[in-house]
ROPAGU-266909 format. One line per 10 residues: number of its first residue (from 0); their letters; for each residue z, x, y of N, C-alpha, C. Coordinates in pm, whole numbers. Example, Ala and Ser with C-alpha at 12.3 -4.5 7.8 and 13.67 -1.06 7.14 Angstrom:
2
0 = AS = 780:1319:-569:780:1230:-450:780:1320:-330 | 708:1285:-225:714:1367:-106:787:1290:3
***
This chain:
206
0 = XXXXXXXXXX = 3122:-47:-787:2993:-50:-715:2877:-66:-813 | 2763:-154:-757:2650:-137:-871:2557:-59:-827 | 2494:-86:-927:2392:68:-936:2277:83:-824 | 2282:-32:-770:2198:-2:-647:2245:10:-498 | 2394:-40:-476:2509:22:-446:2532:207:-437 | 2534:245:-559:2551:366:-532:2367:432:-501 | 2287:382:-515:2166:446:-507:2123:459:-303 | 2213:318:-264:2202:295:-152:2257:415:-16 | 2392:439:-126:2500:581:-69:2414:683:-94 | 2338:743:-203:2243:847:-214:2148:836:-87
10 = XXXXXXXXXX = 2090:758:-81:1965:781:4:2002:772:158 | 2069:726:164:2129:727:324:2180:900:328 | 2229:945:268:2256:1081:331:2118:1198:281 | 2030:1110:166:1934:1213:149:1792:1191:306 | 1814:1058:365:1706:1032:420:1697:1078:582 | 1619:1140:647:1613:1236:726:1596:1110:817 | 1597:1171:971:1625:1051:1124:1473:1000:1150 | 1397:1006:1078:1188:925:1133:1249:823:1146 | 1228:801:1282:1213:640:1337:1138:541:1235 | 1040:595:1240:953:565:1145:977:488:985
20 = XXXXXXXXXX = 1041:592:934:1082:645:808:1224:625:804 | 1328:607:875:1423:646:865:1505:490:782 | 1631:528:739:1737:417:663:1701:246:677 | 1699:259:845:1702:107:825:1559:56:793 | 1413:171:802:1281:90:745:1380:99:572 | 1376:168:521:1452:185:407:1489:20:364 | 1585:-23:438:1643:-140:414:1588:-287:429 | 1471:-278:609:1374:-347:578:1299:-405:455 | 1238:-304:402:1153:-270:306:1264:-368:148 | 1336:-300:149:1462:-339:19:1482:-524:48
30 = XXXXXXXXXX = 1496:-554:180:1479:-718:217:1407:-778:228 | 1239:-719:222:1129:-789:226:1152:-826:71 | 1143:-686:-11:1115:-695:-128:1260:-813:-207 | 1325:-836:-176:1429:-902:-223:1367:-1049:-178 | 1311:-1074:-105:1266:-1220:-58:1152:-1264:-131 | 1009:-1161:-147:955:-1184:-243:957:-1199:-392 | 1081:-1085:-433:1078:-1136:-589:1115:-1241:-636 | 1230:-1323:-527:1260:-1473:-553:1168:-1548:-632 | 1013:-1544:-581:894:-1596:-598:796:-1544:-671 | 849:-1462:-738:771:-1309:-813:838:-1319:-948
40 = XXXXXXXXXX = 770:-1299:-1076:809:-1308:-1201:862:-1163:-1229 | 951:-1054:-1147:947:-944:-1159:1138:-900:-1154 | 1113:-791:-1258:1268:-672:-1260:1323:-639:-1125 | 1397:-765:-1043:1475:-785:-927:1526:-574:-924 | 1599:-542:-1038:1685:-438:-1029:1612:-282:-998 | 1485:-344:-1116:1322:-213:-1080:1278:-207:-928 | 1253:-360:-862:1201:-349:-783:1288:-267:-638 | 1405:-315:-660:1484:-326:-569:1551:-122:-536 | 1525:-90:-669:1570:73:-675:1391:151:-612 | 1298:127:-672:1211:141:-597:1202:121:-441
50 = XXXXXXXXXX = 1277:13:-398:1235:-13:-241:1305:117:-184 | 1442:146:-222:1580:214:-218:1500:401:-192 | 1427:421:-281:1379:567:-321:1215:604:-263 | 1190:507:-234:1077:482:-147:943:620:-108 | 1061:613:-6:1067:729:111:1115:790:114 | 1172:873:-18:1248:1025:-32:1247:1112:56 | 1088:1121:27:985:1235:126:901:1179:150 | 924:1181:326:803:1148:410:757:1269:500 | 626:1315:486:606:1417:530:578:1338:682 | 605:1455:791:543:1417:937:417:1418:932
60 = XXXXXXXXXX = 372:1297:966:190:1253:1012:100:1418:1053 | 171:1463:1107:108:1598:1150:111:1683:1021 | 174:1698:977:201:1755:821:80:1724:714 | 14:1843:671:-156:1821:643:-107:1788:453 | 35:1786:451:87:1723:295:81:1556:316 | 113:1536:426:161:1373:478:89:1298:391 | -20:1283:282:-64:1172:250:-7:1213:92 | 93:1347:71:108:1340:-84:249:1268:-58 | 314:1272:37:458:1221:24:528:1103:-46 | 416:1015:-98:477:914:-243:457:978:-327
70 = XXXXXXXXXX = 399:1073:-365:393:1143:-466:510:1213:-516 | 558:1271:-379:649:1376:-367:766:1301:-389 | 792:1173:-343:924:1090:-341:901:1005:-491 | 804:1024:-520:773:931:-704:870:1039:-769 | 830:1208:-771:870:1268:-878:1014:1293:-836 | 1061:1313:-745:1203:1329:-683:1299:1207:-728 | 1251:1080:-706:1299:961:-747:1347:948:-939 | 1252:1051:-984:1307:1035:-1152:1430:1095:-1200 | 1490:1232:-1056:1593:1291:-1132:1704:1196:-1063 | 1669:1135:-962:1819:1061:-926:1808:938:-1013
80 = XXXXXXXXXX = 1673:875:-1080:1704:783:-1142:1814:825:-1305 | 1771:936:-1316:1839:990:-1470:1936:1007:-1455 | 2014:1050:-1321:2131:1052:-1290:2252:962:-1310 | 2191:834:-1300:2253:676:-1295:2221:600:-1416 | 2163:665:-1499:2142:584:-1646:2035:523:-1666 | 1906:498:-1589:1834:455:-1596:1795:523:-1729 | 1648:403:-1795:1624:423:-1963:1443:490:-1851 | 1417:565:-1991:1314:626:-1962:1148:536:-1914 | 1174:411:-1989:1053:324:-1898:1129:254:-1807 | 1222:255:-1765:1247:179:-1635:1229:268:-1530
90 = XXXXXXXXXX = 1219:440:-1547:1218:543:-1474:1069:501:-1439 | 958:526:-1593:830:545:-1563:793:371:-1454 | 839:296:-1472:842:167:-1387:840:184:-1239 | 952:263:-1200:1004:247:-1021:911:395:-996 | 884:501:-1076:788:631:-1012:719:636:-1012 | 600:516:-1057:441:476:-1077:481:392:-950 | 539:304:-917:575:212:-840:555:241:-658 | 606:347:-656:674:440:-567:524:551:-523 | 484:650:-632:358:661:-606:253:618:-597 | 230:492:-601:98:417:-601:151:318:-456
100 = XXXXXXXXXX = 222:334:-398:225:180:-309:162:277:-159 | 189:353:-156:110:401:-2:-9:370:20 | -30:315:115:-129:340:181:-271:414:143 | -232:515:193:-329:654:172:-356:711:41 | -289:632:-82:-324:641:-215:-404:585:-236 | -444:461:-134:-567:328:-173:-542:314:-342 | -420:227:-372:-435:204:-503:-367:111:-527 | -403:27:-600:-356:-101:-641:-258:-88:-771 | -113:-83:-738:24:-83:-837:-48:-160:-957 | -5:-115:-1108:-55:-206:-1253:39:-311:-1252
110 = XXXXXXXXXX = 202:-217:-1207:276:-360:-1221:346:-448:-1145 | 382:-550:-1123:425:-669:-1086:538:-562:-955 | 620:-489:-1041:728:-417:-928:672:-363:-825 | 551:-277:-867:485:-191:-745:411:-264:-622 | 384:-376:-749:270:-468:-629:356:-519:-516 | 485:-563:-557:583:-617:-484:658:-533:-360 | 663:-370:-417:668:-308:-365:558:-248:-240 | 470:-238:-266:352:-214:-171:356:-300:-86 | 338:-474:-79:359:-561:32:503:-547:75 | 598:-540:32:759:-525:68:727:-407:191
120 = XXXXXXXXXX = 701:-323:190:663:-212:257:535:-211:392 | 445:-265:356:311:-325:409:373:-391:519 | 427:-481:489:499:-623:566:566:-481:695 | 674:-398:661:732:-367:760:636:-278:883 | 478:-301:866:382:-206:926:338:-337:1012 | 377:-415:1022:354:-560:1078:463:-595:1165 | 389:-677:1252:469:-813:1323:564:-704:1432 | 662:-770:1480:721:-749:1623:796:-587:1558 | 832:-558:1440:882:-396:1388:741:-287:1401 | 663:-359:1332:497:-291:1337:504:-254:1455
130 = XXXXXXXXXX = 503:-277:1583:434:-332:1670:576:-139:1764 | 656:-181:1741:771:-69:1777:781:43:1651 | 725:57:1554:777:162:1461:581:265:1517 | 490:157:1505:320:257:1553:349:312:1695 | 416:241:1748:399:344:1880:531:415:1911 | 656:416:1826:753:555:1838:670:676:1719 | 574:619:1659:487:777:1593:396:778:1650 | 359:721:1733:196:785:1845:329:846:1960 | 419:802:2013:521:861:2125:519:1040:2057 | 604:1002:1924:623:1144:1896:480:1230:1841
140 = XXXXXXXXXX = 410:1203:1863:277:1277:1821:217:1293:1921 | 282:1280:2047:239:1274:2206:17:1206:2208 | 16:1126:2151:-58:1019:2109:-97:966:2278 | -215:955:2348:-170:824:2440:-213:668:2346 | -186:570:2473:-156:466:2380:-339:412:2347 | -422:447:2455:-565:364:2441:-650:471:2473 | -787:479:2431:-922:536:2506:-953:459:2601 | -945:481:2734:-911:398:2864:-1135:369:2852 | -1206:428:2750:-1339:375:2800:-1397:264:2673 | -1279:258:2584:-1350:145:2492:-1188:168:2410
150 = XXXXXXXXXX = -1094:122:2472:-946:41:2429:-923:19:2291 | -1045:-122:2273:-1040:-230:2130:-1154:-156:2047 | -1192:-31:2058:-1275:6:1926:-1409:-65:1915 | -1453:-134:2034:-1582:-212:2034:-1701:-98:1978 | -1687:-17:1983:-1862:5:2037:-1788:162:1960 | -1686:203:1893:-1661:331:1832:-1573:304:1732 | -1603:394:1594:-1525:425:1503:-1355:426:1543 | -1252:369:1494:-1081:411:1580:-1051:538:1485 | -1017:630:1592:-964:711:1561:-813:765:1566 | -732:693:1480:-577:705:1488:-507:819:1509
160 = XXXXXXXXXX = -587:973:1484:-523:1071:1478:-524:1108:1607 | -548:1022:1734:-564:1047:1897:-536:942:1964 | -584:819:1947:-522:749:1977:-414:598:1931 | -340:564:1970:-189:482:1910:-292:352:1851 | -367:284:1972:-378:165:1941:-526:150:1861 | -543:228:1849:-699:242:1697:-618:221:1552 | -450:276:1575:-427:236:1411:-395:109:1363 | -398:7:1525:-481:-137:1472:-598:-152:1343 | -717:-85:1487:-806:-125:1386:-848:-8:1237 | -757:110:1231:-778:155:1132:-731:120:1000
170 = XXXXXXXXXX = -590:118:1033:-499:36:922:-435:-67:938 | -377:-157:1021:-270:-250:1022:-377:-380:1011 | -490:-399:1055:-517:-496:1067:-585:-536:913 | -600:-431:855:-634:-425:690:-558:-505:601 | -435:-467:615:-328:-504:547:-339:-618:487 | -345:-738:570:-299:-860:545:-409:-905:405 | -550:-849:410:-640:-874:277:-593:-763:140 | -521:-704:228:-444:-624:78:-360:-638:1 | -290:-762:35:-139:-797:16:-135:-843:-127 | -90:-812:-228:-108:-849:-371:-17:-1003:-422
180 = XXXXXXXXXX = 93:-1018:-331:132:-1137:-404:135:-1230:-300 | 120:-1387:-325:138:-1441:-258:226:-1483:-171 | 368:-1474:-182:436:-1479:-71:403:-1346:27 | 394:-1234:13:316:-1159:71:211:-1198:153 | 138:-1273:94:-46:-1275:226:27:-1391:300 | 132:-1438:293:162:-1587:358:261:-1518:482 | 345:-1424:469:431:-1313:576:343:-1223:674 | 244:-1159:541:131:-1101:638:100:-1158:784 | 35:-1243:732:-88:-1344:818:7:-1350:931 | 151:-1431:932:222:-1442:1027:263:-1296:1151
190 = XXXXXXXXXX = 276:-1195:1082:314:-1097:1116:195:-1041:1208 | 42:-1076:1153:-54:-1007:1184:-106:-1095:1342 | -7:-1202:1349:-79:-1264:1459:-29:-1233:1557 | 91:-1157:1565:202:-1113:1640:153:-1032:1691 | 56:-912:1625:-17:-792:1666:-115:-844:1777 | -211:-932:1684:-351:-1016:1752:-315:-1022:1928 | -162:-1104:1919:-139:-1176:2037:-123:-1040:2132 | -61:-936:2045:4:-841:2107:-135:-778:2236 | -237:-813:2171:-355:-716:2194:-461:-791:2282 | -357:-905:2277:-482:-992:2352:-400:-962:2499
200 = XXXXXX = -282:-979:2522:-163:-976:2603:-221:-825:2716 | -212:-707:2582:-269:-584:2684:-402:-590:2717 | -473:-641:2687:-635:-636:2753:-600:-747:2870 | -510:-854:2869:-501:-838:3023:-443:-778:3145 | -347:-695:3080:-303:-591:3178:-371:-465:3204 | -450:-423:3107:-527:-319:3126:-662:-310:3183
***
């Protein structure tokens, strides 16, 4: 077995059931990122153990830690990397990687792996998965889905921590100008129209 092989057997029994969060975003994430490095001047093996260790620890959205949880899965990620032989800068490589790609870190990865990593990840907050992974965490956060007096955020700040479809306009629709590599903003864009349509679709049913 290779080494990302066995890293693959680790994390499947370390990774808890979040819809959200759970194995197969895991694997998503590991196939975005495998499609972009094709096109990416970057450590296929760095990037690819990073996608793998990700999401160690994902705290629940309700969980007032929830925005340290790359943090938490950066430093967790170094003892299973030491475990498997990794050399000490390929460690510091995938746990800078890993802590810097969230979101809620607002931070732009230094290197080529992380950057790859951050859209690899980004991408799965998109398109027809986006679209089913935001509203099984507004479901379980008993979330409703709209403010039935201003829906699309016209005329108010979105407030995601109440309602599902503000984390449109809080975060998802961000994304696509964040995307660091170019095969990235080119998946984005596609993904993001999927949402667009999605939203044009419910303002006529609603």
């Amino acid at each position: 077995m290779s080494v990302l092989d066995l890293l693959k057997d680790e994390v499947k029994q370390r990774i808890e059931n979040d819809s959200a969060h759970d194995f197969d975003h895991i694997m998503r994430v590991y196939k975005n990122a495998q499609k972009i490095c094709k096109k990416e001047k970057a450590n296929e093996k760095l990037v690819l153990s990073a996608a793998l260790l990700h999401d160690l620890i994902s705290y629940p959205k309700s969980d007032k830690r929830s925005k340290m949880s790359s943090i938490a899965s950066a430093k967790k990620s170094k003892t299973i990397l030491k475990k498997y032989g990794f050399s000490t800068e390929e460690i510091a490589i995938i746990s800078n990687a890993i802590r810097d790609h969230s979101f809620s870190q607002n931070k732009i990865p230094s290197s080529i792996e992380g950057k790859i990593l951050q859209d690899a990840d980004r991408l799965d907050a998109l398109g027809a998965i986006g679209l089913a992974r935001v509203f099984a965490t507004g479901g379980s956060l008993k979330r409703p889905f709209y403010n039935p007096n201003d829906p699309f955020c016209k005329q108010r700040i979105p407030d995601d921590s109440i309602w599902t479809i503000d984390h449109f306009f809080k975060k998802l629709f961000k994304l696509e100008s964040l995307m660091n590599t170019k095969s990235g903003k080119i998946e984005a864009k596609k993904r993001t129209i999927i949402l667009k349509d999605f939203l044009k679709q419910l303002k006529h049913e609603i």
